[in-house]
N, C-alpha and C positions, 0 to 999 in steps of 0.2 A: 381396557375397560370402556363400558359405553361411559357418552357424557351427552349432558343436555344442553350447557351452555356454551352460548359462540363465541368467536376468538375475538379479542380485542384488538381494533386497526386492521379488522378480515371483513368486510361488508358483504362480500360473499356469505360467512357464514351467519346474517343476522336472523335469517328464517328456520334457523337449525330447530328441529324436534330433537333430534337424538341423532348422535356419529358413534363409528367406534369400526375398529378391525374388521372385516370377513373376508375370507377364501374365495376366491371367484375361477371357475375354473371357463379355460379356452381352449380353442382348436391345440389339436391333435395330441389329447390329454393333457394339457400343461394348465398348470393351478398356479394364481399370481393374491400376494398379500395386497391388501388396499384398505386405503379409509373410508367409509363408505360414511353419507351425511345425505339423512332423510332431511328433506326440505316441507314448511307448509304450501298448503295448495295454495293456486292464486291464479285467479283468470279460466278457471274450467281445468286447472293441470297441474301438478306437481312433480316433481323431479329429485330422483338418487341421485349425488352427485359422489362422485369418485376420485376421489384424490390421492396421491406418491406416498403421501404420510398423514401424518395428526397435524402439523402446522398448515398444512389447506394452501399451500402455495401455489401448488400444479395439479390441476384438474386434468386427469387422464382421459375420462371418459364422464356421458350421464345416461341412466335411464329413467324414460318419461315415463309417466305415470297419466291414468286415465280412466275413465269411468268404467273401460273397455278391457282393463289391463288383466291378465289371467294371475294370479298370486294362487301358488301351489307350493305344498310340500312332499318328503316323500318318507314309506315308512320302512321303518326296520329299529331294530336295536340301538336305543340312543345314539338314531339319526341325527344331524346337527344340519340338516341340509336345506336349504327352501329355494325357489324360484319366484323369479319375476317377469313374465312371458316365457321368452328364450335364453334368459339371462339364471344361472345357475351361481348363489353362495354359498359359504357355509362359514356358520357359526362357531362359538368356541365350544358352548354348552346348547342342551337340552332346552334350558330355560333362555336362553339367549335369544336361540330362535324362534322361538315361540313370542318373546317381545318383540321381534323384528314383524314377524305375523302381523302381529294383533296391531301395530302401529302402523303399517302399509297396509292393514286393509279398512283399519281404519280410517286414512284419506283416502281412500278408494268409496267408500260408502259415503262420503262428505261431497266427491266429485260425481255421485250418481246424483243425489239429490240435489244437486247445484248449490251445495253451500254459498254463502258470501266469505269473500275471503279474509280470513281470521285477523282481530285486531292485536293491539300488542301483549291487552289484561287475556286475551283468549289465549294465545302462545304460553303466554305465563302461564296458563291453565294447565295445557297441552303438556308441555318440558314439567311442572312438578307431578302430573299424574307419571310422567315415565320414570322423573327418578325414585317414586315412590316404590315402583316396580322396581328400579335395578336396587335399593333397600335389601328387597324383600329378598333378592336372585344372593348376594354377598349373604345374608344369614344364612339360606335354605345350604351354602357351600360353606360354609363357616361348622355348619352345624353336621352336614355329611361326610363333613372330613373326605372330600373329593375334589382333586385339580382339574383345572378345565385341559383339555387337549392341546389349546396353542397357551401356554405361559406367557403372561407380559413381559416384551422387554420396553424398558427406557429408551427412548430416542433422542437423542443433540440435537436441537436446531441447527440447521446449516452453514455452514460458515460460510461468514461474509468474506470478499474478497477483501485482501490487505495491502495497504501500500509499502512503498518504502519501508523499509526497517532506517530508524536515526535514532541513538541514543546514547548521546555523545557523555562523555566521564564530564561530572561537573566540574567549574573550574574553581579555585579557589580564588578568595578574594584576601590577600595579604597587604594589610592596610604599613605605610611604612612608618616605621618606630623615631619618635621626634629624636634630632642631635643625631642621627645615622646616616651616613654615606651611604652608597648604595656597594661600595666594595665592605663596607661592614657588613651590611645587613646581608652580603650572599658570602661570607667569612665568617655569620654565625656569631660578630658583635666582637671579635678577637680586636681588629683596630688594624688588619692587618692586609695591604691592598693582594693580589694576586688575578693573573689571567681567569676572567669569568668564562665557565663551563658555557659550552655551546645552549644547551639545557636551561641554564639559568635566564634570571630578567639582563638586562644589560640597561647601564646608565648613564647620560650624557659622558660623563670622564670615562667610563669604559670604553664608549664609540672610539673615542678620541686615541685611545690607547691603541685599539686593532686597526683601527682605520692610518695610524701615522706612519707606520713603514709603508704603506700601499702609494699614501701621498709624497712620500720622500724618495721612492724608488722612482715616482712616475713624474717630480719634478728633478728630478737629477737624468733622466732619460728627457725630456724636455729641453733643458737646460744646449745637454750635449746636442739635441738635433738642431737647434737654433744658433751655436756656436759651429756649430761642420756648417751651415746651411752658409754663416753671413761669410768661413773663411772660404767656402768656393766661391761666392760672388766676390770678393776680393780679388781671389788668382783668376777670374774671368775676368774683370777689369781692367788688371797688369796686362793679360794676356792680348787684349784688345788695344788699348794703348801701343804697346809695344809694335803690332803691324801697323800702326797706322803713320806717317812719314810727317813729323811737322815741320815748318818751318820756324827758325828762330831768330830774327836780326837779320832775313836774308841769306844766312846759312843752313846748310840741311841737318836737319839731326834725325837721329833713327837713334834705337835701342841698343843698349849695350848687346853684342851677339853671345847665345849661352855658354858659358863657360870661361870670361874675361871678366877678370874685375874694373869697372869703371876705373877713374880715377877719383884721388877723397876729393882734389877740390870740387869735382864736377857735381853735376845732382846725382845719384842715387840711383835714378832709372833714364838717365841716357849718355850717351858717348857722342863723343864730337869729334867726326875726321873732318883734318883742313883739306 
């Protein structure tokens, strides 16, 4: 459907007279939909601008307009077709194009006579004499019980890029019930201790519980390396002594040799030959 008013947060379209759909046909027969958005004059010149859709984001193309500019239609049997120099649209209705007409040749006659260029209460002029017109174009179809050629359809605004997807399951807040352990409160209040589920909270006495065989394994494997560690430096020290030759009171003493028992009076770790 045409419209008269511009888009909000579009600056582009604050000059709009009148937008709405037409057929534009191009090289080598191919016909392309487009938003087409008469502009007012300004500076000796005004301009079609042509945009992808109705939201005015991407301007495909424009044509200028000028005192010079040919505005032609053509006929036949509820033709819907008109031109703009070498530029060919076409309408949905009869009466469509005819308001396309009469509004482009209307700033056509404004840029012969060198209008001054329109203030804001003029626009306002401009955009309610049109919708007055597209009024009239809805009854005159209201009333002939006749569909226009191309039917509206609705268009989405585009969708914006999205980031990340995160929407994590809310967490719950389980405030703890006074006079409760924490092996009651994940027992359900029974008074009854048991291994806390992996899944569950765990609380200081539960640590203590998983965590004590880990401690008890790893100091009893401690324990053991520290007692092998001091009994080989022990038998390294016999082992050393033993070669070494000392002297005692001016007699020699060496080591008992392996496999004699000393004597009891004597020490323990040496033999005395006379």
């Amino acid at each position: 459907a045409i419209t008269v008013e511009p888009l909000l947060g579009v600056s582009q379209t604050s000059t709009r007279i009148m937008a709405g759909y037409l057929l534009q046909s191009g090289s080598c027969d191919n016909v392309s939909l487009f938003y087409c958005e008469l502009h007012a004059y300004s500076a000796g010149e005004a301009r079609l601008a042509i945009y992808h859709d109705e939201w005015c984001e991407q301007e495909v193309s424009s044509v200028h307009l000028a005192d010079h500019s040919t505005v032609s239609t053509r006929k036949g049997a509820y033709c819907t077709v008109f031109g703009v120099d070498q530029h060919r649209f076409c309408a949905r209705t009869r009466e469509e194009k005819e308001l396309w007409l009469r509004a482009v040749s209307n700033i056509k006659v404004k840029l012969m006579f060198d209008a001054p260029d329109p203030t804001d209460e003029e626009l306002q002029i401009f955009r309610a004499a049109v919708h007055e017109c597209i009024g009239g174009l809805e009854y005159k179809r209201e009333e002939c019980g006749m569909d226009p050629l191309l039917s509206q359809v609705p268009r989405l605004p585009p969708m914006s890029p999205r980031g990340d997807y995160w929407d994590p399951d809310p967490m719950e807040d389980m405030a703890d019930a006074p006079g409760m352990s924490w092996d009651q409160q994940d027992d359900g209040g029974n008074g009854h201790s048991h291994a806390v589920a992996v899944s569950g909270r765990l609380g200081p006495e539960d640590c203590r519980k998983l965590l004590r065989p880990f401690v008890s394994n790893k100091m009893g494997k401690d324990a053991e390396a520290l007692c092998g560690a001091a009994t080989a430096a022990a038998a390294t020290a016999v082992t050393a002594s033993a070669a070494m030759p000392r002297i005692d009171g001016g007699t020699a003493v060496t080591a008992a040799p392996a496999g004699r028992t000393p004597d009891i009076k004597a020490p323990a770790d040496l033999y005395m030959e006379v």
